[in-house]
Structure formats: structure tokens, C-alpha cells
C-alpha positions in Angstrom: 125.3 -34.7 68.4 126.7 -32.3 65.7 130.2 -32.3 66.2 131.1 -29.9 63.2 129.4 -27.2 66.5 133.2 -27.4 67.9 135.2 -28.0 64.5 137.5 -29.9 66.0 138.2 -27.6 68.8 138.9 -29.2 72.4 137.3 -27.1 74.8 134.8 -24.4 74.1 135.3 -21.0 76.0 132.1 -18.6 76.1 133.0 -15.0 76.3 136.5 -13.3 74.8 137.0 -10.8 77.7 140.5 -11.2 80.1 139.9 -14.4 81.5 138.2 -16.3 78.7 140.8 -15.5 76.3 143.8 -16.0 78.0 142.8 -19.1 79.1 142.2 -19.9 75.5 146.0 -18.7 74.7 147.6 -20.2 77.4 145.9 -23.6 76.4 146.5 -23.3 73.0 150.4 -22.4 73.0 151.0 -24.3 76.4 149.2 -27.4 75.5 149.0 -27.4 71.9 144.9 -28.0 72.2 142.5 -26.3 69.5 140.2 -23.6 71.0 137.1 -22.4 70.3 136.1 -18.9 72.0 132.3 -17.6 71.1 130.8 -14.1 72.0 127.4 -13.1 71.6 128.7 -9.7 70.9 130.2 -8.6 67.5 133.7 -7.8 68.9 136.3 -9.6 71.5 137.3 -7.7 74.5 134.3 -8.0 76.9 134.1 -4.8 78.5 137.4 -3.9 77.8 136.9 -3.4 74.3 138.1 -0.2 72.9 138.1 1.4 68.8 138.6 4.8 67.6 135.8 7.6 66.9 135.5 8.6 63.6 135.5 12.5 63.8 138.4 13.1 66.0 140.5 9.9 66.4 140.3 9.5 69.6 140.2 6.0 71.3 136.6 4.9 73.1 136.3 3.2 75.6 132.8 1.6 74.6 132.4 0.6 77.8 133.3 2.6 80.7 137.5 3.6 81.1 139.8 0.6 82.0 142.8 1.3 83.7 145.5 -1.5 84.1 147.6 -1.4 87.1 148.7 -4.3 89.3 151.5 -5.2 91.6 151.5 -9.0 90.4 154.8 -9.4 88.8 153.4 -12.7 86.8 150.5 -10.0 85.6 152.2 -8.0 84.1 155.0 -10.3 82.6 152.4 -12.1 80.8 150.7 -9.1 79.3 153.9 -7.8 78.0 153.7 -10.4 75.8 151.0 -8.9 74.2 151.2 -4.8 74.4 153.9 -2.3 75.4 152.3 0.3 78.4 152.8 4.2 78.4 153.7 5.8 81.2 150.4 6.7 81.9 149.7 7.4 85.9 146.2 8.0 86.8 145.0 11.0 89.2 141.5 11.5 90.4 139.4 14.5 90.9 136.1 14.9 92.0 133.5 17.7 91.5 131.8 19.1 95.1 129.7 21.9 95.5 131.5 23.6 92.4 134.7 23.2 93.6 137.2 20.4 92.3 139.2 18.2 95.1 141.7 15.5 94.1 141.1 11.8 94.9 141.5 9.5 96.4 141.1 11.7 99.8 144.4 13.3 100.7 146.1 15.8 102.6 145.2 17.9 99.9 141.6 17.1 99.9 141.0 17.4 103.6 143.1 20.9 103.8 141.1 21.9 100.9 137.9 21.0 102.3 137.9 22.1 106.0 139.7 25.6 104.8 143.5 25.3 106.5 146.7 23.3 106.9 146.7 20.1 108.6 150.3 18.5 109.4 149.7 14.7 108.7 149.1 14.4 112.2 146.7 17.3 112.8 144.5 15.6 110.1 145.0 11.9 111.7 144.1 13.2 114.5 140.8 15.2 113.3 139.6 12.4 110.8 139.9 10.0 114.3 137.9 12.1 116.2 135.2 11.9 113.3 135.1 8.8 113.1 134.7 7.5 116.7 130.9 7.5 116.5 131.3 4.1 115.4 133.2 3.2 118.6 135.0 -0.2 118.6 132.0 -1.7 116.4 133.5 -3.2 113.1 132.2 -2.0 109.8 129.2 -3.6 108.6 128.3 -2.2 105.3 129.4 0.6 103.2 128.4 3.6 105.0 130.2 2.4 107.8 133.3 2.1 106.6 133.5 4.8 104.9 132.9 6.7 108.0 135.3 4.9 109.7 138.3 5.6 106.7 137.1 9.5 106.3 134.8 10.7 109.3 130.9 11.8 108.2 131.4 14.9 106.9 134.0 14.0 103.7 131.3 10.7 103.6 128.7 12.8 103.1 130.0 15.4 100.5 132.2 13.0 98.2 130.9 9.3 98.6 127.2 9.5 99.8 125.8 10.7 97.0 128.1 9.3 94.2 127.5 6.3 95.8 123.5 6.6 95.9 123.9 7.6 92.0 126.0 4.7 91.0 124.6 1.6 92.9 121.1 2.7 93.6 121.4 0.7 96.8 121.2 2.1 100.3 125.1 2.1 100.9 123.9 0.5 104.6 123.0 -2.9 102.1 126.2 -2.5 100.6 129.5 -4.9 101.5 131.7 -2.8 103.6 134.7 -3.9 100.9 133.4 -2.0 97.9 134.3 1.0 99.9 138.1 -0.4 100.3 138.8 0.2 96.7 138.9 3.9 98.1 142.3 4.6 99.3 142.6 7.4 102.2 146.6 9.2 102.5 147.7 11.6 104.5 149.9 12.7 102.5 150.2 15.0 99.3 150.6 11.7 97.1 147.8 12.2 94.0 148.8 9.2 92.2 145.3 7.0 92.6 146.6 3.4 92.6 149.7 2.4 94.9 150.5 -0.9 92.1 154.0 -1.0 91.0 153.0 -1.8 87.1 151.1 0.7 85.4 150.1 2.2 82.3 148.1 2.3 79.5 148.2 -0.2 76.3 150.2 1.7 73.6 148.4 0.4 70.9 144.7 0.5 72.9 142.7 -2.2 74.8 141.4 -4.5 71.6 145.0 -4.8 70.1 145.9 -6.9 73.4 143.1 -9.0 72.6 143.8 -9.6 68.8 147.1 -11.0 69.5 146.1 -13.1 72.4 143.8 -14.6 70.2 145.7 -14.7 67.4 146.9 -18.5 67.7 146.4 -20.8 64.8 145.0 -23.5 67.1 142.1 -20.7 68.4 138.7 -19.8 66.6 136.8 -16.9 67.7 133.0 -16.5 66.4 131.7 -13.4 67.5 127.5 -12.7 67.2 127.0 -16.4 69.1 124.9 -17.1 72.4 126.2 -19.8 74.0 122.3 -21.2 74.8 121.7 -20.7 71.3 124.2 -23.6 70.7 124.4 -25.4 74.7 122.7 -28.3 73.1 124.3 -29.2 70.1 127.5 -29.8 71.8 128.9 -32.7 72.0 128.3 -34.8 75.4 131.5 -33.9 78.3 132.9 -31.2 76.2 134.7 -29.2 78.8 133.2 -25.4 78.7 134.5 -22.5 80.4 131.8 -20.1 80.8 132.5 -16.5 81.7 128.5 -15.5 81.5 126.8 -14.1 84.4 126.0 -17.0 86.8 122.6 -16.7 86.8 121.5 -16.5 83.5 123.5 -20.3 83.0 121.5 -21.8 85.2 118.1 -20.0 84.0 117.1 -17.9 87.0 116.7 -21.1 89.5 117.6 -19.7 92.3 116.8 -15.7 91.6 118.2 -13.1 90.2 121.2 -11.2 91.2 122.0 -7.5 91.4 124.1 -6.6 88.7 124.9 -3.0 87.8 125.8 -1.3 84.2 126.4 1.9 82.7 125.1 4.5 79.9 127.7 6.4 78.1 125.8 9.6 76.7 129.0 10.6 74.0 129.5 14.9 72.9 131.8 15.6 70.9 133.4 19.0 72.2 134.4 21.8 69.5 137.7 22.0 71.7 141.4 20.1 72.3 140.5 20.1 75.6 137.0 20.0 77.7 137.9 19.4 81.0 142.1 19.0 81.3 141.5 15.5 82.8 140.6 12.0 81.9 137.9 11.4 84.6 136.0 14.2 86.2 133.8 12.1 89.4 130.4 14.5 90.2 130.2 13.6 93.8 126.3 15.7 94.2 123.4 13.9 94.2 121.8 16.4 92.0 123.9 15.6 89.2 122.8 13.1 86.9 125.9 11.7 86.2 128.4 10.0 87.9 131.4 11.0 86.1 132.7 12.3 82.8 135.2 10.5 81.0 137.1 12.8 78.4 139.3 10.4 76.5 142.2 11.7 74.9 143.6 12.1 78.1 144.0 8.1 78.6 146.8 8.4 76.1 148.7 11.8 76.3 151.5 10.3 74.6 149.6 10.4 71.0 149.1 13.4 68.6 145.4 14.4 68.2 145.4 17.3 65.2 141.1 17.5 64.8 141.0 20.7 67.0 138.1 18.9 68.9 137.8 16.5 71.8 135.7 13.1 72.6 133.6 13.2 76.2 130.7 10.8 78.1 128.9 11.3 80.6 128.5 8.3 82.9 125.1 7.3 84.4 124.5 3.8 86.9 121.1 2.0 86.6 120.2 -1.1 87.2 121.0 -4.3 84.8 118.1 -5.7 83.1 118.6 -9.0 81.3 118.9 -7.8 78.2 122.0 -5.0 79.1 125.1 -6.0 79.9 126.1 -6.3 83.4 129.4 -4.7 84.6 129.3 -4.9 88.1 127.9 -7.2 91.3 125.9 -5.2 93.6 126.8 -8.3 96.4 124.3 -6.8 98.5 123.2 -9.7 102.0 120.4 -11.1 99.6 122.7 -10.9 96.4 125.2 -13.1 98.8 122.6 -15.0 100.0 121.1 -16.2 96.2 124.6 -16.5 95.0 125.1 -19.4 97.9 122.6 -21.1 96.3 124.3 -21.3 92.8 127.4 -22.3 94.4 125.7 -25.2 95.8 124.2 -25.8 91.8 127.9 -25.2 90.5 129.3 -28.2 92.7 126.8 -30.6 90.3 128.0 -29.9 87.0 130.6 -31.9 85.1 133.2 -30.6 82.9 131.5 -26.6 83.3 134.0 -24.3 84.8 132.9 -20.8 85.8 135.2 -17.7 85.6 135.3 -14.3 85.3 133.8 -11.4 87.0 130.4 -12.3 86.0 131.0 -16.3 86.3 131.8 -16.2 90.0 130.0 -12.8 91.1 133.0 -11.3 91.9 134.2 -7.6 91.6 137.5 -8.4 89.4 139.8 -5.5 87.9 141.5 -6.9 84.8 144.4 -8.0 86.8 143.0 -10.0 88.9 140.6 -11.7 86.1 143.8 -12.7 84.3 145.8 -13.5 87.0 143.0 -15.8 88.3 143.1 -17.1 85.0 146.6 -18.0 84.6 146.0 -20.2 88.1 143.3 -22.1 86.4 145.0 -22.9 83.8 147.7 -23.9 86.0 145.6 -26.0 88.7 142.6 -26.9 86.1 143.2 -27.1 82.6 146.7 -28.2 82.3 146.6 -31.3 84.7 143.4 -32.2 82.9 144.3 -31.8 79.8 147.2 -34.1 81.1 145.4 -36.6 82.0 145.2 -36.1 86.0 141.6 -34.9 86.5 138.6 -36.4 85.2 136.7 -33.0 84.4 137.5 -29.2 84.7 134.4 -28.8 87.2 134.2 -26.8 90.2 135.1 -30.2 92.3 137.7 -30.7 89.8 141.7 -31.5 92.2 139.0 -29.7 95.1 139.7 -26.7 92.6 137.4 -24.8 90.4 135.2 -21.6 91.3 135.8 -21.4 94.9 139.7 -21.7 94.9 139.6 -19.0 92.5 137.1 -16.2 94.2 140.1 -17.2 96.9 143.0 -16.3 95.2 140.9 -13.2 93.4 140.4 -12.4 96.7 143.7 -12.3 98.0 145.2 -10.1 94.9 142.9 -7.0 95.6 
């Protein structure tokens, strides 16, 4: 085998988003080992990747708007170390019928909607009635829950048909848990995440990312497929692959519903388009899902052009060749994913990570704090001498102790 493939490098990680490249930085300043870190695309960052527009300055996100918020103290300690965080607090609004309501549904929403006051209780009370037709039955799917959060009627107007625009899925083949990402208050409280840490990255998204990977020990080459190269590595390299899971083991078992997003950029001949960062479009008839204006991500900077930076957000499908952003983890989707877990537990020395590695709807948080437990329960005894390879088996760690603990921090 070519070694010259690896340079020298200990470990290969494939894919520079959260998880691959702090597990690259943590191994490399922790345990002194030389990384290499490849990307088939030409930048680092994954799908976090931001970079400024040209015409009026404004930061893109190329890839849909991230948001970092967690309540995981050892999170957000360990990002510090990389960026400083505005003050940034995110509120949600969504477009109905031509009127605008605030997310995620409040007090405010549901006064707004049915046309008077509701005390707290009044609205508990109403929101209970409506969604008794479910009776004592637990939530099977999407729809379900949703109707049992909200009642039908706020289902139908503000996540029926946003939902049928972004996942294309009957929301009755949909996990009921996507829904739970929804959060209902009755209460007057707009902010939409509860976390204790938020903010946005002062400097923007790929600045975190540059510094991560900043190590002497750590080469990135952007522009390389990992199957380009798979076999000219050497034999037991350990790999950590952050790829989607099906596409590493060529389709065996099926393919999985994946999800991913067109960003249709205007530039507006205005400071201000729409006096908020996201705008959901909740009807059906809309196109779109959303649209993302994004100066307002960072308030804090000065942005002199006189014009301002918008995309419109449409769902489809993932083919092969576009870049997957989300599971769809429909019953089948669960059902073929079984069957790579079952093709995971036979590799040596392959670790899969990451949102597309382990099929598993990850905010950034969660990716690196699953990292960091990898490298904790993984990489370092390994790389210590007290496992024999970094495969799913691995210490009876690996993929499946990880979906756990990912699981446990949403």
C-alpha cells in the first residue's frame, strides 16, 4: 500500500463538519497524534459553512441558517475555545393566511389565532379539549403528536402544510419526535430555544472551524472523496467516517431517505426586507418553506451597502449526487438503517459519526458533544493502548453508545 496516502498521519477522518473536526483537534492536542481530515468539498465546515456575499457583505449561510444553542455546559466550554458568541436570541415567526404569528406556538399565537384573550389556563384548557380525539392512544407518528401538543386546528394552519412542503412525506410516516423539536408555551415567552448557552459566532461559522483545525499535527485536503482514495490506504488504518451511512457501504442494504435544501438568493435594493432573520411560510401553496434574510443573524455588525441579502428555502428530496441534510427516519428508513447497523458491527477499525454517519437528526451541539464522548470512550483509550480497534464493538462502544447519548442531549 501507498503510505505517502496518510503522510504520516495516524488516523484519517473523512468530512471537516462538527464532529469530524473536533475529533481531529481533540486528538491531535490531547494525544499528540498527526491527523489527516479530507472533504470532498472545497471548503471545511460541512453544512455549517458560512462566507460573505460580495455585493453587500453580508454573511451566507451556504447552507441553510445554523443556530447554536445548547444547555451542555462542556459544549459550550469547549467551543469558547474557538469563537466568542453575540448575544444573539432567536425568535420565530411564521406566515398564515397573510397574517404573521410568532413561534414556537404561544399564548400569543393561540390569542392571535382564535381572535381573544386566553388566561394560561383558558388556553390549557381549550388546546386539551382539541386534542382529546386522540383519547389515551400514544402518538404514533407526526401528525399525531402534533395534534396532541396543539389540537387540529393550529396542526392544520402552521405545521401541516409546512410540513408536507419540507419532508414530502405523509406526516402519518413520520417519527412522532421530529415534531418534539416544536416547543408549545402558554405563556408570552418568544424566545424559540429554552438552552442556557446561546448566540451566534462573532466572527461567523467557518472561523470556528479554521482554528479548530488549525493544529500543526492536522492536515486538511479539501476536493477528496474518500472512495476515490478507500483503497490506497494502508491496511487497519483507523478511519472515522462522517459520510452518509449508506453510500459507505454502497447501497447493500437500500437507500435511505435523506432530505436537502435549495437556497434561491435576491439580493433586495433595501437595509431591510422583512425585519427578521427567518420568515416560516406555513401554506401549502407557497413554494417555499421559509425565507432566511441574513443580516439579521448578526445585528451586532455595521452593514453600510444600503441593500440586504435574502433565500428562499425549498425541501426536495436527496439524490445521490446533492448533499443530504437531514434523515427522513420514516418505519422503512428505520427499518433499512437496522440492517446497516448489523453491517457496522463487522468492520474493524471504521468508526461512524455524525449526523449522516449514524442517521441521526443532530443539531451542532449534540454532533460535537457526541464527539467529545468518543474521543473520550474511543479514541483516547485506543490510542492508549486499551482497545484493539476504534470499531463500533470497540470497549462495547462505537455507533450505538453514541446515537445513545445524542439521544439523551436533545
Amino acid at each position: 500500500m501507498n503510505d505517502d496516502v496518510l503522510n504520516g498521519a495516524a488516523i484519517l477522518i473523512v468530512g471537516a463538519g462538527f464532529y469530524g473536526a473536533t475529533l481531529a483537534e481533540r486528538i491531535a492536542t490531547k494525544l499528540g497524534r498527526r491527523v489527516l481530515v479530507i472533504d470532498k468539498r472545497p471548503h471545511i465546515g460541512g453544512n455549517a459553512y458560512t462566507e460573505p456575499d460580495p455585493t453587500t457583505g453580508v454573511e451566507i449561510h451556504r447552507y441553510g441558517p445554523h443556530l447554536f444553542h445548547t444547555s451542555n455546559e462542556e459544549v459550550w466550554r469547549y467551543l469558547r475555545n474557538f469563537t466568542d458568541f453575540s448575544a444573539y436570541r432567536h425568535r420565530a415567526f411564521s406566515t398564515h393566511r397573510d397574517q404573521v404569528y410568532p413561534l414556537p406556538i404561544n399564548l400569543a399565537t393561540i390569542c392571535q389565532f382564535f381572535g381573544r384573550r386566553f388566561s394560561p389556563d383558558e388556553a390549557r384548557a381549550m388546546i386539551a379539549e382539541q386534542s382529546s380525539e386522540l383519547g389515551d392512544r400514544l402518538p404514533s407518528n407526526l401528525e399525531e403528536k402534533a395534534i396532541s401538543l396543539v389540537g387540529r386546528r393550529l396542526y392544520e394552519a402552521f405545521i401541516k402544510g409546512y410540513t408536507a412542503k419540507q419532508w414530502q412525506t405523509d406526516p402519518r410516516e413520520l417519527p412522532a419526535q421530529v415534531i418534539t423539536r416544536l416547543p408549545v408555551r402558554y405563556n408570552f415567552e418568544d424566545g424559540y430555544f429554552n438552552d442556557r448557552f446561546q448566540g451566534q459566532p462573532l466572527d461567523g461559522y467557518t472561523a470556528i472551524f479554521e482554528k479548530m483545525l488549525a493544529h500543526d499535527l492536522i492536515e486538511t485536503r479539501l476536493g477528496v472523496d474518500f472512495f476515490d482514495i478507500r483503497n490506497l490506504l494502508p491496511e487497519g488504518v483507523p478511519v472515522v467516517y462522517t459520510g452518509p451511512i449508506d453510500r459507505y457501504f454502497d447501497y447493500a442494504e437500500g437507500e435511505l431517505g435523506w432530505r436537502t435544501i435549495d437556497i434561491e438568493l435576491e439580493i433586495m435594493d433595501t437595509p431591510d426586507y422583512q425585519g427578521t432573520s427567518i420568515m416560516n411560510y406555513a401554506d401549502e401553496a407557497v413554494p417555499y418553506t421559509r425565507v432566511l434574510e441574513f443580516r439579521h443573524f448578526n445585528p451586532e455588525r455595521q452593514h453600510t451597502s444600503g441593500k440586504t441579502l435574502i433565500g428562499r428555502e425549498f425541501s426536495r428530496f436527496a439524490r445521490r449526487v446533492d448533499e443530504p441534510y437531514y434523515p427522513i427516519d420514516t418505519r422503512r428508513d428505520q427499518a433499512t438503517y437496522g440492517r446497516y447497523v448489523a453491517r457496522m458491527g463487522r468492520e474493524k477499525n471504521i468508526h461512524f459519526g455524525g449526523r449522516l454517519g449514524t442517521y441521526r437528526y443532530l443539531d451542532m451541539h449534540q454532533a460535537i458533544g457526541s464527539a467529545l464522548k468518543a474521543f473520550e470512550t474511543v479514541f483516547e483509550p485506543y490510542f492508549e493502548g486499551r482497545l484493539d480497534s476504534v470499531s463500533r464493538n470497540a470497549g462495547a462502544t462505537g455507533t450505538a453508545s453514541i446515537a445513545a447519548i445524542c439521544s439523551r442531549n436533545q
